[in-house]
N, C-alpha and C positions, 0 to 999 in steps of 0.2 A: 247649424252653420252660422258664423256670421258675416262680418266684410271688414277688409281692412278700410281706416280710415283714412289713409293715405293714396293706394293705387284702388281701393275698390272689390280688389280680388277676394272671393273666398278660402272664408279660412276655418280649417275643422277646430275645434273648442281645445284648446290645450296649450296652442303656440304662445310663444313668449315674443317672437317677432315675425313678420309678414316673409310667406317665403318666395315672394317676386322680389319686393323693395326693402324687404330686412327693417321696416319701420316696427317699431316696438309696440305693442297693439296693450289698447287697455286693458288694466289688470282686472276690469268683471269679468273677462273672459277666462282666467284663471280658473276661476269660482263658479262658474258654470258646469264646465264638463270634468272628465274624468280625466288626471293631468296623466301626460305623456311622458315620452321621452325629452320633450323640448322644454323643460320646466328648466326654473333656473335653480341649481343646489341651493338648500337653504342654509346649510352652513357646515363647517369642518367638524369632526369631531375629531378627538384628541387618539394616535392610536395607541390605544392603552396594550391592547396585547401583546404589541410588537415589543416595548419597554419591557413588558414582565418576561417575555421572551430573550433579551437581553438580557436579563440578569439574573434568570435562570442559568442560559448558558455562562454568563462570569463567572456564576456561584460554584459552578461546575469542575471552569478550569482554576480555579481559587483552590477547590478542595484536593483537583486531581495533584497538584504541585504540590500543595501541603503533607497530603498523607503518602506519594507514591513511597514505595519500597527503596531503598537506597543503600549505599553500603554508610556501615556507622564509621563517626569519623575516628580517625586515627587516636588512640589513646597513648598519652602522653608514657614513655617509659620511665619506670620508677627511680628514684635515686640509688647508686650502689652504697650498700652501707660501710662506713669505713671497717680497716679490720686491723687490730692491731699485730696482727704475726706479720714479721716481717717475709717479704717476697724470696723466694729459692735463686740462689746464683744460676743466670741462663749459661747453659750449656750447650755446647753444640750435641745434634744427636747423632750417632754413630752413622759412618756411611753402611749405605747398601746395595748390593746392586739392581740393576735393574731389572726390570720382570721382565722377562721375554712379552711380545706381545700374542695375545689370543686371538685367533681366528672369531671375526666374527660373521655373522652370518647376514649377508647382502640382502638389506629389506627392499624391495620394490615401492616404487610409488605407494600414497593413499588412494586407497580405491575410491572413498566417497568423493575427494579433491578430482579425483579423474572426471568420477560422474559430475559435479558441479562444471566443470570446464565443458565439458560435453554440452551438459543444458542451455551453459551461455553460450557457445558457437553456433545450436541450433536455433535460439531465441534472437540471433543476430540476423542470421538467414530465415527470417519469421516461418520456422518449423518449430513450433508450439511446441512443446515438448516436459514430459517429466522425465527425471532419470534417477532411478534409483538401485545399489546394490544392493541383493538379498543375496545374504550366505556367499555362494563362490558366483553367482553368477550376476548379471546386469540386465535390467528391464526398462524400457523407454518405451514410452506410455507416448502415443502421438496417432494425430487425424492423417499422420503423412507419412505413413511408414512406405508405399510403396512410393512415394515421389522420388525421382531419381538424387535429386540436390541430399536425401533423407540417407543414402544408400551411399553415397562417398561420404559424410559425413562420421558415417558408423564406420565405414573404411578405414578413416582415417585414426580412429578411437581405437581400434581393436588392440594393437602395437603397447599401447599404454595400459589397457586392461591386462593385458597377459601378461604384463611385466610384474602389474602388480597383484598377480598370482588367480584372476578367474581363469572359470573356464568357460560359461557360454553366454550370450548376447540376443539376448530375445528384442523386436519389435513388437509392440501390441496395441490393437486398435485401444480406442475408449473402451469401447462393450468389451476388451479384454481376448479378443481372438489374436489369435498368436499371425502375423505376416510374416514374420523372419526369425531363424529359431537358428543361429550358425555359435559352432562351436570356436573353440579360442585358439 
């Protein structure tokens, strides 16, 4: 222990200044004991890792931009080559009449488009949700299948799915247990 020179006080071997009167106590005291926390830094060092870390990561988005995959640019189309036969007098082409028209056959909605709409409406109403169609029917993967807000939501889907031709609409927890298995 020594004493400060200023108020007197003891002071344990380490201090850089007195801790009543904050007087700066002499530097043998330094050199004495085993220095502390209360040392004064001796100096900055440069931070080198943080630079090579810098310029690691530039090098990085340098190369990502340089080499990503991209479509090639448009190639110039070639010259027509002259020809010397001369061009066929235009003609008009004979009329015809018109094709009756074909029945075609009324597609329903995209089912996958349906399932996307689904997902966002539930992700809106923070009902976590995946939605996916397999084959004719639709699976929605959620922590919230019994929640009621989860149960008009799917109400409200089913109209669009049957349009666009499933048939059944399963609920299923995470671990995959079926909550609600309703046909279309």
């Amino acid at each position: 222990m020594s004493v400060c020179p200023a108020c007197g006080v003891a002071v344990v071997p380490g201090y850089v200044r007195c801790p009543k009167c904050h007087a700066p106590l002499p530097r043998a005291q330094h050199k004495l004991g085993v220095g502390g926390t209360a040392l004064e830094p001796t100096g900055r060092r440069f931070p080198l890792l943080a630079v090579i870390g810098a310029a690691v990561i530039g090098a990085a988005i340098i190369i990502y931009l340089g080499v990503r995959g991209g479509k090639e640019p448009a190639r110039a189309a070639p010259a027509p080559t002259p020809t010397t036969e001369p061009a066929p007098a235009a003609t008009a082409p004979p009329p015809t009449a018109p094709e009756p028209a074909q029945p075609t056959a009324a597609r329903g909605p995209d089912p996958q488009t349906l399932a996307n709409d689904l997902e966002r409406r539930l992700r809106r109403q923070r009902l976590w949700s995946t939605v996916d169609v397999v084959g004719g029917r639709v699976d929605v993967r959620s922590g919230s299948c019994s929640d009621p807000a989860m149960r008009t939501a799917l109400d409200g889907a089913v109209a669009g799915f049957k349009a666009a031709g499933l048939t059944k609409l399963r609920c299923l927890e995470q671990s995959g247990r079926v909550v609600t298995d309703r046909e279309l």
